[in-house]
C-alpha positions, 0 to 999 in steps of 0.5 A: 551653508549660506542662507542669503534669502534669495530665490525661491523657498517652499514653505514645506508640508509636514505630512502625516501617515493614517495614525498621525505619525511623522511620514518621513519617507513621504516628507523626503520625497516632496523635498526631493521634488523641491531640490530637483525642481531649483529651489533655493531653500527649506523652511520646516514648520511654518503655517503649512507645516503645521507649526502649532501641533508639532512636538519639539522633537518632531520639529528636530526630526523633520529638521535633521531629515532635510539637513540629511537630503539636502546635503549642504545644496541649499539652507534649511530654515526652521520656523519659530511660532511660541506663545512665550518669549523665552520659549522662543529664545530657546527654540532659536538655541535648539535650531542652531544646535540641531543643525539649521541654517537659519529662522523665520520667525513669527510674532507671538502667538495668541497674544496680540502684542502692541508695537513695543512689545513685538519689537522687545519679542523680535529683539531678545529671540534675534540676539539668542542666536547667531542665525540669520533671522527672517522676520515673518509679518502676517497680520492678515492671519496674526493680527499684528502688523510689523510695519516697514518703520517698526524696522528701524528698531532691528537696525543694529541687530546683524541677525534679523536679515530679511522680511517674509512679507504677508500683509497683502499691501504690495506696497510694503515692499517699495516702503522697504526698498525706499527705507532700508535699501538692501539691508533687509532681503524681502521675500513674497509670502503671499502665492497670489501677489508673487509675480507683482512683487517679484517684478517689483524688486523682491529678493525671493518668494516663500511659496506654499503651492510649490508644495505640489507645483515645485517645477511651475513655482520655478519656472515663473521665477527663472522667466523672471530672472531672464527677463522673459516676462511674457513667459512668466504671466502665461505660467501665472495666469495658469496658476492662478486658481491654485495659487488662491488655495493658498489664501484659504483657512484652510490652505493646509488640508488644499495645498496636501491635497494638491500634492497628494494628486501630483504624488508627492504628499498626503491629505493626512492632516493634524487634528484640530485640522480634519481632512475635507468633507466628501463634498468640500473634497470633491470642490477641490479635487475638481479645480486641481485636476482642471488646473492640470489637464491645461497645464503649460508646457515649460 
């Protein structure tokens, strides 16, 4: 299976039952979702998966349950987020071994890396493996700005591919394009920028409240593709409220919410993480269920 990076690739939840264990019936019923809706790609244990309290062998469950429903219609990509560089390096080894199609990976996690130091981290987990690896840059949330010139430094390392894009500076993208071409594929990460950069030349979007609104998340890219770009600024106008649950602290316990109320998830989430206040819970179910009830029709 091929992991080109482009189109649309759902950053997945990871749901949870009542007593904190892995939800896989509900987990293939989202990803099922996902698939029925278009998308291109999986990617396991990102943000919204809740990488961080993740034991190792639930990350190979969660990976081995997509690999099963997916069935070889579309790539799925596992997330790597360690503290530790050669904990990374051996999570890229265990990816490949469990089956994945390719890696998104993070910076290092709780250190703050200068420039050097983040290259020689990309570089050593990029050449632990033969996957294709998507750098994922996000220095609003990790403080550590891969910007496009630190590129130049992965040049010759044929697996680093693509570039998850989270800084919030649309123009990042065009610096890319101006610098590298085509040589990295350049995937929006950020739900409220998506339209922008897609017109702007991006390859693909790593979506969050696809999660929930797998067949609206589908539709602006398909509006985008045929060129029907009225089309696509309807369906985003729309979106826009829920998109912005996406750029919240606490994006995860929204977005589960967002998919409980359309049926395919749970609000269960992994503690430090607690399920909302009945008032903050409230907030959000009220905007979701206004958002639904203008829903367009696609």
């Amino acid at each position: 299976m091929q992991c080109d990076w482009l189109g649309v690739y759902p950053a997945l939840l990871t749901p949870f039952t009542k007593d904190d264990q892995l939800d896989l019936a509900l987990f293939e019923k989202n990803l099922l979702a996902q698939i029925e809706a278009g998308v291109h790609g999986v990617i396991i244990g990102g943000s919204l998966g809740e990488a961080s309290t993740l034991a190792v062998k639930e990350k190979e469950d969660l990976v081995r349950c997509a690999l099963a429903v997916c069935d070889n219609r579309i790539p799925v990509v596992v997330n790597i987020a360690e503290s530790v560089t050669k904990e990374a390096m051996r999570m890229a080894i265990l990816a490949r071994s469990w089956g994945a199609h390719g890696i998104m990976l993070l910076p290092p996690m709780r250190y703050k890396s200068d420039d050097r130091e983040t290259i020689h981290y990309f570089r050593s987990v990029a050449q632990a493996t033969d996957l294709p690896v998507m750098i994922y840059n996000n220095p609003v949330d990790y403080k550590i700005d891969f910007h496009p010139a630190l590129f130049d430094a992965l040049l010759d390392l044929p697996t680093v591919t693509a570039l998850k894009e989270s800084s919030r500076d649309v123009t990042n993208l065009t610096r890319m394009l101006n610098r590298f071409g085509d040589r990295f594929k350049i995937l929006c990460g950020v739900d409220t920028l998506a339209l922008e950069e897609l017109l702007l030349g991006a390859h693909g979007w790593v979506a969050g409240l696809v999660d929930a609104f797998p067949r609206e998340t589908m539709a602006i890219w398909n509006y985008v593709q045929r060129g029907e770009f009225d089309k696509a600024r309807t369906i985003y106008r729309w979106f826009m409220p829920l998109l912005e649950l996406d750029i919240h602290p606490k994006l995860v316990q929204y977005i589960k919410l967002a998919a409980q109320e359309e049926g395919i998830g749970s609000e269960y989430v992994r503690a430090p993480r607690l399920c909302l206040d009945e008032q903050e819970r409230a907030r959000i179910v009220s905007l979701i269920r206004e958002c639904v009830a203008k829903r367009p029709a696609l």
